[in-house]
TIBAMI-666885 format. One line per field, with one value per residue (C-alpha): x negated, z, y; residue number from 1. Coordinates in steps of 0.2 Angstrom, whole numbers. Layout:
N
px <- (X:...)
pz <- (Z:...)
py <- (Y:...)
resi <- (NUM:...)
//
This chain:
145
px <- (6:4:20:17:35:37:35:20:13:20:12:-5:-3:0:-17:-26:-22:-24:-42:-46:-55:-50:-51:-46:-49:-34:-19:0:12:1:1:-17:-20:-22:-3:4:-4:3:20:18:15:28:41:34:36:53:56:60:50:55:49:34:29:33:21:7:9:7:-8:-15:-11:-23:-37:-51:-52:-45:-42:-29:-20:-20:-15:0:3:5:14:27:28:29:45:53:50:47:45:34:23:21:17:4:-3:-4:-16:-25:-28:-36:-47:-53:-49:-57:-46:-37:-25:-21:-19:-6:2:6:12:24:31:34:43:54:60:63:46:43:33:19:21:15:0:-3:-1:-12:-28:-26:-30:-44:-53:-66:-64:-47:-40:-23:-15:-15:-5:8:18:29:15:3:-6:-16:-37)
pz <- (105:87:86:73:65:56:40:43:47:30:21:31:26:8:7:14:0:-13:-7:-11:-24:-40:-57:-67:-84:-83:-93:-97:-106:-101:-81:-73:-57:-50:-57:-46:-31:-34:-38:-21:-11:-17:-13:2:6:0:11:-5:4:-10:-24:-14:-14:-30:-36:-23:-29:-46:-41:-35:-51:-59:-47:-45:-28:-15:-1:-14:-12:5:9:-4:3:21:15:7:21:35:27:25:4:2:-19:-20:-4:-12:-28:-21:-9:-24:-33:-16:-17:-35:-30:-14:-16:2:11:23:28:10:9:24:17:2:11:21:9:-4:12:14:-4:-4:-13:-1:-16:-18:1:6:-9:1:19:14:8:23:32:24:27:40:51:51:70:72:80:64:55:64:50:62:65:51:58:70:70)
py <- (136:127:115:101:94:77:87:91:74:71:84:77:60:67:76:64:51:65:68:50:41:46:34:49:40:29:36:29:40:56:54:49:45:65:67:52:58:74:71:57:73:83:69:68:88:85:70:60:43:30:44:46:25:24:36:32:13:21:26:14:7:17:18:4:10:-5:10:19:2:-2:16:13:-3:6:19:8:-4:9:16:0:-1:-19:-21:-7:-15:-30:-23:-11:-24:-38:-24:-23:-40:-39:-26:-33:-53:-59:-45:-54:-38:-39:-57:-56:-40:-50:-67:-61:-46:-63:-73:-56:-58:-75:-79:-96:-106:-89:-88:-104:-102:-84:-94:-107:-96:-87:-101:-107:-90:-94:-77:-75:-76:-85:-70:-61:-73:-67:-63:-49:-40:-36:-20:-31:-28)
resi <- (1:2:3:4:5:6:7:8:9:10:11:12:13:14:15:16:17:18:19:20:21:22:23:24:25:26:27:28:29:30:31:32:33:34:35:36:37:38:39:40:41:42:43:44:45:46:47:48:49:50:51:52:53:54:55:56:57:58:59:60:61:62:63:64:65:66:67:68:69:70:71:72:73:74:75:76:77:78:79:80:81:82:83:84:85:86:87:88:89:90:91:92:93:94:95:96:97:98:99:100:101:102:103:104:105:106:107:108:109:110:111:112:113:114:115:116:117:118:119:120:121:122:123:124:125:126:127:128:129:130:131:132:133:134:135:136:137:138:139:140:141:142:143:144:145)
//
């Protein structure tokens, strides 16, 4: 019987955002986007999670790719990393304006740090977006569909 550990959900999770789209053309001090993901994935090997955000939001960063965001957005936000959520979710939101996930990601990370005047502009989009239901504006949950 194959036993899976946390370790290797981590390692999973690592390759899975390595296989993403790349935006290899990108450079700042010599690193590209390929070297961010890689070092993401050894931190994550190494269980070196605030390493790990920090390069996945880097990224993201240099990727035009709005899923490299939101997965660095998640990544962040699953493991408690506030700063490097927002940051990641805020170039979410420029890759992918009308996202509403983003949108909420980005409204209640700026509540959390004490943002309130860009919250309440982040708040107030939200509900001017026609399709947005009212349960996801539950700010304590924002992994609803």
């Amino acid at each position: 019987m194959i036993r899976h550990t946390n370790k290797d959900f981590a390692i999973a999770i690592a390759l899975l955002f390595a296989f993403a789209t790349l935006d290899a053309d990108a450079q700042d001090g010599g690193l590209d986007y390929d070297d961010y993901v890689e070092m993401a994935a050894e931190a994550v090997q190494v269980g070196e999670y605030l390493a790990a955000a920090r390069n996945w939001v880097e990224a993201a960063e240099r990727s035009e790719s709005a899923d490299d965001a939101q997965k660095a957005t998640r990544f962040a936000y699953s493991f408690g990393f506030d700063a490097e959520a927002l940051q990641a979710a805020e170039r979410w939101l420029e890759l992918d304006r009308d996202n509403e996930q983003a949108l909420i990601y980005v409204a209640q990370l700026q509540l959390r740090d004490g943002q309130v005047g860009q919250f309440q502009h982040a708040f107030e989009i939200a509900f001017r977006l026609p399709d947005l239901p009212v349960t996801k504006l539950q700010l304590g949950d924002v992994n609803q569909g």
